[in-house]
VOKOLNU-523366 format. One record per residue: z, x, y of N, C-alpha, C in turn. Coordinates in nm, 2 decimals. Example, Ala and Ser with C-alpha at 12.3 -4.5 7.8 and 13.67 -1.06 7.14 Angstrom:
<rs>
     n.c3     n.c1     n.c2    ca.c3    ca.c1    ca.c2     c.c3     c.c1     c.c2
     0.78     1.32    -0.57     0.78     1.23    -0.45     0.78     1.32    -0.33
     0.71     1.28    -0.22     0.71     1.37    -0.11     0.79     1.29     0.00
</rs>
This chain:
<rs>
     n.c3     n.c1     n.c2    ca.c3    ca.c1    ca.c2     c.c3     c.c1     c.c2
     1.33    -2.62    -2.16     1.36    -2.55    -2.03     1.22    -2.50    -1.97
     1.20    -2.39    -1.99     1.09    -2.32    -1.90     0.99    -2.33    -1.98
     0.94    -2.43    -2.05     0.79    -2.43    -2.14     0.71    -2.49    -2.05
     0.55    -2.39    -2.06     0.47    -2.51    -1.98     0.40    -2.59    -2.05
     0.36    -2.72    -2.00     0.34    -2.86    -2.00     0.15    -2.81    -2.15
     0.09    -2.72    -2.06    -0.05    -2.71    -2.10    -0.07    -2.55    -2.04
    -0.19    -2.52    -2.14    -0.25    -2.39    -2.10    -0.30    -2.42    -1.89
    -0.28    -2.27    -1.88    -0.32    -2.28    -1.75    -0.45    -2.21    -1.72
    -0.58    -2.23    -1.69    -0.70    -2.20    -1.70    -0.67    -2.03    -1.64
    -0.83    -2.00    -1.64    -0.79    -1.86    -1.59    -0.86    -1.85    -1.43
    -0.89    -1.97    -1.39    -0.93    -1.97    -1.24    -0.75    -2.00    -1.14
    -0.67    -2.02    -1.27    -0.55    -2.07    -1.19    -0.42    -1.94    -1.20
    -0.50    -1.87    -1.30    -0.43    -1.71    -1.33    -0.46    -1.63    -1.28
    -0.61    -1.67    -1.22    -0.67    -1.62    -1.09    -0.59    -1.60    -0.94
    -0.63    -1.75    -0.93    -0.52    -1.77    -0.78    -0.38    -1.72    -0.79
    -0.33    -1.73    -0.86    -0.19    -1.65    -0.88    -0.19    -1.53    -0.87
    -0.29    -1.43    -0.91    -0.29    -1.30    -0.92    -0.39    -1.24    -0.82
    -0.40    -1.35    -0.71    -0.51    -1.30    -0.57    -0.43    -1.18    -0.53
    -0.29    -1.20    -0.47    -0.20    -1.11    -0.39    -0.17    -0.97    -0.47
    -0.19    -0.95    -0.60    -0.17    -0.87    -0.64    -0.20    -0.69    -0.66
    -0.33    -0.69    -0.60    -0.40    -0.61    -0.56    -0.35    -0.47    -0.45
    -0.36    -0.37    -0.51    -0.29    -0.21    -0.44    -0.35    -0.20    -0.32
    -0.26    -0.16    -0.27    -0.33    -0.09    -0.07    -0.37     0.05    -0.09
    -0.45     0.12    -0.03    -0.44     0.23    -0.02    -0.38     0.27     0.11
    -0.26     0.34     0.14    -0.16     0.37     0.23    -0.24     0.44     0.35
    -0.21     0.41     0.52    -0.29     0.46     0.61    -0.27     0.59     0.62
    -0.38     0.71     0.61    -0.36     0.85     0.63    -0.37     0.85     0.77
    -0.27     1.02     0.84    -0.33     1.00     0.98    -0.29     1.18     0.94
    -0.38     1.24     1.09    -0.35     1.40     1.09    -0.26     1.43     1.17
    -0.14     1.54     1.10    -0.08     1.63     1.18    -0.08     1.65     1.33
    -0.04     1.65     1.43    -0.07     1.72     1.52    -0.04     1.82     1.58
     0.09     1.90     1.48     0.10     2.03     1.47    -0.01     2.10     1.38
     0.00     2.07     1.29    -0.07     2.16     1.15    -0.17     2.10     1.11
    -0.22     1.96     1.15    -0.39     1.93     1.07    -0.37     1.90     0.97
    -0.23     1.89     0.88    -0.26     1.86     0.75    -0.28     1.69     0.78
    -0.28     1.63     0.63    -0.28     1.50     0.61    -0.15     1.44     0.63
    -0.10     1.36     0.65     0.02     1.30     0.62     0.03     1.10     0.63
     0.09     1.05     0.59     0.06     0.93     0.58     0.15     0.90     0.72
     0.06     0.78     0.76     0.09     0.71     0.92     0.23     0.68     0.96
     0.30     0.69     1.07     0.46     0.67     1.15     0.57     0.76     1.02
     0.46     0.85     0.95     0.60     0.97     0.85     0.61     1.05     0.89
     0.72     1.14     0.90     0.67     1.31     0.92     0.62     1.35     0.83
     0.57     1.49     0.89     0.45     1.54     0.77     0.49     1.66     0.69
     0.45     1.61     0.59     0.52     1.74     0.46     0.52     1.83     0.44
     0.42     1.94     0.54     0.39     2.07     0.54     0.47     2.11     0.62
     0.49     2.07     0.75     0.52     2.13     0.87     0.73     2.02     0.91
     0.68     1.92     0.86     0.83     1.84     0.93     0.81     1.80     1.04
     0.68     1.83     1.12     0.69     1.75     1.26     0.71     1.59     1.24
     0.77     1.55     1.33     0.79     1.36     1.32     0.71     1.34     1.43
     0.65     1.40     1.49     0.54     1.34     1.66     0.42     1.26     1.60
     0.37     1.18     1.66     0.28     1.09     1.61     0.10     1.20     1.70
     0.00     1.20     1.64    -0.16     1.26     1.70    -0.18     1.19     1.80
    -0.24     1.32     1.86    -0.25     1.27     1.98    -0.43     1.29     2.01
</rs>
């Protein structure tokens, strides 16, 4: 069934594993309160949903 044929090098475990790599999420500031909050969320101190202006 699912056995593979031959070892698969590691330049090809490579390419496979290009996409895999973490984002660090876009921060943006408050425009009530100045805290941090991450981009198009409301923000967790205050609850405003308005985007900075």
């Amino acid at each position: 069934m699912g056995v593979p044929k031959r070892k698969a090098s590691k330049s090809r475990q490579g390419d496979r594993r290009a996409h895999h790599a973490l984002t660090i999420p876009a921060m943006d500031r408050c425009a009530q309160c100045g805290a941090t909050k991450r981009a198009h969320h409301a923000c967790l101190a205050c609850g405003t949903i308005g985007a900075a202006k």
